[in-house]
N, C-alpha and C positions, 0 to 999 in steps of 0.2 A: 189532089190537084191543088195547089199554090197561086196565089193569082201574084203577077210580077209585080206589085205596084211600084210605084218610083219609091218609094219611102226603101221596100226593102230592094230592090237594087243600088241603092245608095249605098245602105248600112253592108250590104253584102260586098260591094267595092270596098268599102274603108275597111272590113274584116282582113280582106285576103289581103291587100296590100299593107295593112300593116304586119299582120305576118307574116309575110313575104320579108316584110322588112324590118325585121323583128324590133317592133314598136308596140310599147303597151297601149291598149286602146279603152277609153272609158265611154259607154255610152247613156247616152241621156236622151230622155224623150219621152212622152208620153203613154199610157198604155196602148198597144193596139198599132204602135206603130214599127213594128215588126224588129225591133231589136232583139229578144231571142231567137226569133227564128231566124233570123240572119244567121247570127253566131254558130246555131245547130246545124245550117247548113253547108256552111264553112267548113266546121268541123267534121261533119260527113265526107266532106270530099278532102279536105287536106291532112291524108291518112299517109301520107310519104308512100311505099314501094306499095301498101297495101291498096291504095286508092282506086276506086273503082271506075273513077276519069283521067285516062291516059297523060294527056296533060298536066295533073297533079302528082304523078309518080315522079317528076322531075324534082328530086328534092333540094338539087341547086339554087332554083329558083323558089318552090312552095313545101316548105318547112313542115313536119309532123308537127300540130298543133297538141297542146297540153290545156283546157278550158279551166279558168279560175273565174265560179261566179262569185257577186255578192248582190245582195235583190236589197238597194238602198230603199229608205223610207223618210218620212217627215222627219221621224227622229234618229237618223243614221248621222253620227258624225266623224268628223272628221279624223280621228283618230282610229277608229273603226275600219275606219275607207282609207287609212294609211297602212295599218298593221294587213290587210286584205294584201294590197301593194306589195311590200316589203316579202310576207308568206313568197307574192308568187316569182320576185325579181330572187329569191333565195333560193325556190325554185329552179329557177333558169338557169343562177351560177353555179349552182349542184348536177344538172345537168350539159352547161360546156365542161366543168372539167370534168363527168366522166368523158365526155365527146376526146377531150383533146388524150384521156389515158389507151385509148383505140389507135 
């Protein structure tokens, strides 16, 4: 059982709609306030044709998700948190162009 608190239907909006629209999304926030769990649950449901919420099979609108974490710290810098970046947008354009060789 999940309890819905506003913190994680927040994070859980900003999840889906930015992948939906494919925008990278960084989050920050405190412990405990429900930023992986958002994300995992995200991830669970925006599985494209596999999805096990109807809704989510629509893959026009809610995109199969690929999860790039990094678990910043006091001492995470910004270089760090760039080359994280860069990995997963290289990612993304390795995967349009197989997309567009289909």
């Amino acid at each position: 059982n999940i309890a819905m608190t506003y913190a994680l239907k927040e994070n859980l909006f900003s999840v889906v709609v930015c992948a939906a629209c494919r925008i990278p999304l960084i989050m920050v926030g405190e412990p405990g306030s429900s930023k992986t769990l958002s994300v995992t649950l995200a991830a669970a449901n925006l599985r494209g044709e596999e999805s096990n919420v109807e809704m989510f099979r629509n893959t026009s609108l809610f995109p199969s998700v690929e999860l790039v974490h990094y678990q910043c710290s006091r001492k995470s810098t910004s270089e760090e948190i760039s080359r994280v970046f860069d990995g997963a947008e290289l990612r993304q354009d390795q995967y349009n162009r197989m997309k567009m060789k289909r």
